[in-house]
C-alpha positions in Angstrom: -64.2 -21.1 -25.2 -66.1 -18.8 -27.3 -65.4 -15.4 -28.2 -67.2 -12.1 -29.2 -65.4 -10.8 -32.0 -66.3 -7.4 -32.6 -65.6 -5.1 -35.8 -64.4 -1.8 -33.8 -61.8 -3.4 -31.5 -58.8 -2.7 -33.3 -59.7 0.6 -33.1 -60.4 -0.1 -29.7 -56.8 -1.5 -29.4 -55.4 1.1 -31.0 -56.8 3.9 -28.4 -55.3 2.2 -25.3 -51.9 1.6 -26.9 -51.9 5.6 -27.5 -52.8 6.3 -24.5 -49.9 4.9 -22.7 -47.8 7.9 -24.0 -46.7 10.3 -21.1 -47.3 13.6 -20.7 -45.3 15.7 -22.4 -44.3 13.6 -25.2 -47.8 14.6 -27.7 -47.9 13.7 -31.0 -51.0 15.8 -31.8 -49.0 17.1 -34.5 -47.9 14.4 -36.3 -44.5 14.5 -34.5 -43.3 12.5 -31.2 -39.9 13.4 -29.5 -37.4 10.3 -28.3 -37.1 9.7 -24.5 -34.5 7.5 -23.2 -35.4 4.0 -23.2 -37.6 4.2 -26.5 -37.1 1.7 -29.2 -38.8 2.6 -32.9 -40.9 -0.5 -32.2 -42.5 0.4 -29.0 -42.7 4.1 -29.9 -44.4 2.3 -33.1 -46.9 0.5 -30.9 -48.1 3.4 -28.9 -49.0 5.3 -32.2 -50.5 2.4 -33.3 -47.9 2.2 -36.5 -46.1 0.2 -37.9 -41.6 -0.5 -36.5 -40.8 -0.6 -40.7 -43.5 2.2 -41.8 -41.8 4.6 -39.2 -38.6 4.2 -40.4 -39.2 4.6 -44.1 -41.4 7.6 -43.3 -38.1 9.1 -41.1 -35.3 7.7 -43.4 -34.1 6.5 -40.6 -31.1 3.8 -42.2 -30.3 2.7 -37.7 -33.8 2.3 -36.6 -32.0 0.7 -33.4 -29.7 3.7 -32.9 -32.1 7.4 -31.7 -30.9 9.8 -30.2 -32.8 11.2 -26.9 -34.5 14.1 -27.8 -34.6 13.2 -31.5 -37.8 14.4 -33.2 -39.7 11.7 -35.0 -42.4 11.9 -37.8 -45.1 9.3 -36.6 -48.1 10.2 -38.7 -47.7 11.2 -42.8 -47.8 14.4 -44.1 -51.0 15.5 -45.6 -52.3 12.4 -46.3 -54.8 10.0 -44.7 -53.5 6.6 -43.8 -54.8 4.1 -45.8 -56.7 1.6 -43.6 -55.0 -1.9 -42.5 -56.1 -4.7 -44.2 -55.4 -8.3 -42.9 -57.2 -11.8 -43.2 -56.4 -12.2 -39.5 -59.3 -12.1 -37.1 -59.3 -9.1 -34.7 -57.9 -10.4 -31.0 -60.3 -11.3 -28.5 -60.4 -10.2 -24.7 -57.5 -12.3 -24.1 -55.1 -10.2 -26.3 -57.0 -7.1 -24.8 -54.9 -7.3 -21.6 -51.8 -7.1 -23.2 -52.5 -3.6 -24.9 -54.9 -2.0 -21.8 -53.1 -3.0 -18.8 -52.8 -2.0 -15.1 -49.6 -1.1 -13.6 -46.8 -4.3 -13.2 -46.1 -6.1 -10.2 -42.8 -7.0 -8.4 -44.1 -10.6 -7.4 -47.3 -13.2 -7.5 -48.1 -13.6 -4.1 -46.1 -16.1 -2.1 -48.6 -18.8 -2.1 -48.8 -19.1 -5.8 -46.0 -21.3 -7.3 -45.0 -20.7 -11.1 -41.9 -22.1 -12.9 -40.8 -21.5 -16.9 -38.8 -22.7 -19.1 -36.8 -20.3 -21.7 -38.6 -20.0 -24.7 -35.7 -19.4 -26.6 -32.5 -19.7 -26.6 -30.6 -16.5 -27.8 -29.3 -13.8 -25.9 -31.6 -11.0 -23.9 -30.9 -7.6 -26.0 -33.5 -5.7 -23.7 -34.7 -6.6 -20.2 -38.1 -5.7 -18.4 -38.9 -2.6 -16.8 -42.4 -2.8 -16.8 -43.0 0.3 -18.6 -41.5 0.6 -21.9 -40.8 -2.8 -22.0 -43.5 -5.0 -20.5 -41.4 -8.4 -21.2 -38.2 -9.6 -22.5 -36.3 -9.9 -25.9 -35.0 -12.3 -26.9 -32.3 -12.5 -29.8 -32.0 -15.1 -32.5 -32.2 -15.7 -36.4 -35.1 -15.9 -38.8 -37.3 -19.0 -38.0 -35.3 -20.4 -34.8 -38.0 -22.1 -32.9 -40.2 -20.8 -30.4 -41.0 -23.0 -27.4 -44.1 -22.8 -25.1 -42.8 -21.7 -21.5 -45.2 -24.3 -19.6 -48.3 -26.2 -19.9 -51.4 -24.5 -20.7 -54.3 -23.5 -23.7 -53.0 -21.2 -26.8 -56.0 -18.7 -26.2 -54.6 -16.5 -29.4 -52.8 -17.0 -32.5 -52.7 -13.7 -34.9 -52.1 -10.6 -35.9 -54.6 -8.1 -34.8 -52.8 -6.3 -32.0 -50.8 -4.1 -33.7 -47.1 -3.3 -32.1 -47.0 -7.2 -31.8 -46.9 -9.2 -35.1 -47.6 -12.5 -35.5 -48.7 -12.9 -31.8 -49.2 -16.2 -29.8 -51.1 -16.3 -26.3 -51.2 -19.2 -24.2 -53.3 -19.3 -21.0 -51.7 -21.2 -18.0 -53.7 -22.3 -14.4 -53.8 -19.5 -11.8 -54.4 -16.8 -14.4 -50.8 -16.7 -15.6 -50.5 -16.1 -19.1 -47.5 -15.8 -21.5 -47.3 -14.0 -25.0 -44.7 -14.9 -27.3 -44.3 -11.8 -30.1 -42.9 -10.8 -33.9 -42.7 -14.7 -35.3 -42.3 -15.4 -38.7 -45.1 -18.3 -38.1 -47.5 -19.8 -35.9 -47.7 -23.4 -35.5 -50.1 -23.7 -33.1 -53.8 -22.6 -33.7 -56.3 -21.2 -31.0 -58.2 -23.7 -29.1 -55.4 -25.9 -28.8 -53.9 -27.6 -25.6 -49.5 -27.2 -25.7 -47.0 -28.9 -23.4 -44.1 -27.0 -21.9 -40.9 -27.3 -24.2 -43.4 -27.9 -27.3 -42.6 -25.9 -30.4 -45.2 -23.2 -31.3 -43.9 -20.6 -33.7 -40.6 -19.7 -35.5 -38.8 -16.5 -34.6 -39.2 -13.5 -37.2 -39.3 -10.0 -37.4 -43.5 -8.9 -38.0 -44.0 -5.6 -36.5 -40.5 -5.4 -35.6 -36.7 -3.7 -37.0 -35.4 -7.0 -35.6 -35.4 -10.2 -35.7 -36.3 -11.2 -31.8 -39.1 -12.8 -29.2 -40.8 -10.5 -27.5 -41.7 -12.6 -23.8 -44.5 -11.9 -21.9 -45.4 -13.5 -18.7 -48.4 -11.8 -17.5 -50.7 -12.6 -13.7 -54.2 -11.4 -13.6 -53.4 -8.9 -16.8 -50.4 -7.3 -14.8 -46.9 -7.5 -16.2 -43.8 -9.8 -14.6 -40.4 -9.9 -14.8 -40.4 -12.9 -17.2 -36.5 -13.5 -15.6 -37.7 -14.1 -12.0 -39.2 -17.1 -13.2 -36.7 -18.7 -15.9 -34.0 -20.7 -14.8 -30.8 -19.7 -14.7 -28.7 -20.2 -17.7 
């Protein structure tokens, strides 16, 4: 597969995550006020910021524990942001979907069969809602291993979508795809083919006050309930 990389898309990026903000919540001034349900990292993401940046700039010493309401500074004070630099090729169209996304879904049709396996094995600390959340999290410690859910072609393996880290994206038949989030390392590069219950990345913290797996399971770009399709533990 072949890919048009293209030098603006991570400002590109950048524009759809912002405009995911609701009405009401502007941060025209430089400022963004906490609705319930917000974590630092996603409000992070949709300001296309950085989790750890955001909570120097607030001196915030919980980044897990705002208050609703609570007013945040998400831009710096009088001074222009110096530009990102990273070695890291920009994403491709495949990581576009997971920043520019039409509303979730309940359910893949009936006749399309889909089955995961966890790909990790800490606790859930946050569960889907489709909105704020757009996947699971997964708990664990610096470097546990990160499994690929099922079968399929790792289609990304970077950093370029900010709000995400070190960001793996394997593409699966029927136009399932899953995204496994905030690693401390990728073991799998693009291009390659991966077998369900193969290891692909260690667990870390990268764009993120935690150390966790962010789980995507997306169907033609829309957003499912990860949980619907694990088996129960």
């Amino acid at each position: 597969m072949q890919y048009r990389f293209l030098r603006r898309l991570s400002a590109v990026l950048g524009f759809a995550l912002i405009a995911v903000s609701l009405a009401g919540c502007s941060s025209s001034s430089g400022y963004y006020r906490v609705r319930r349900g917000d974590t630092l990292g996603r409000i992070a993401q949709r300001h296309g910021a950085n989790a750890k940046d955001l909570a120097r700039l607030n001196r915030l010493s919980k980044p897990n524990a705002l208050a609703v309401g609570q007013r945040l500074r998400v831009k710096p004070s009088g001074r222009r942001r110096a530009p990102v630099r990273t070695t890291h090729t920009p994403p491709p169209r495949s990581a576009q979907i997971l920043s520019n996304l039409p509303s979730s879904i309940t359910n893949i049709p009936a006749s399309v069969s889909f089955a995961l396996r966890w790909p990790a094995q800490g606790a859930i600390i946050r569960g889907f809602d489709g909105i704020n959340n757009k996947g699971i999290n997964i708990a664990g410690k610096e470097g546990d291993p990160v499994y690929a859910a099922a079968d399929g072609t790792v289609v990304y393996a970077g950093n370029g979508l900010r709000g995400y880290g070190n960001l793996l994206i394997i593409r699966h038949p029927a136009d399932f795809l899953t995204a496994y989030a905030h690693n401390r390392r990728l073991c799998i590069p693009e291009g390659q083919n991966v077998k369900r219950g193969q290891l692909i990345a260690q667990m870390g913290n990268t764009d993120s006050t935690d150390v966790m797996l962010h789980f995507e399971l997306r169907y033609k770009g829309r957003s499912l309930d990860p949980l619907r399709y694990l088996p129960a533990r």
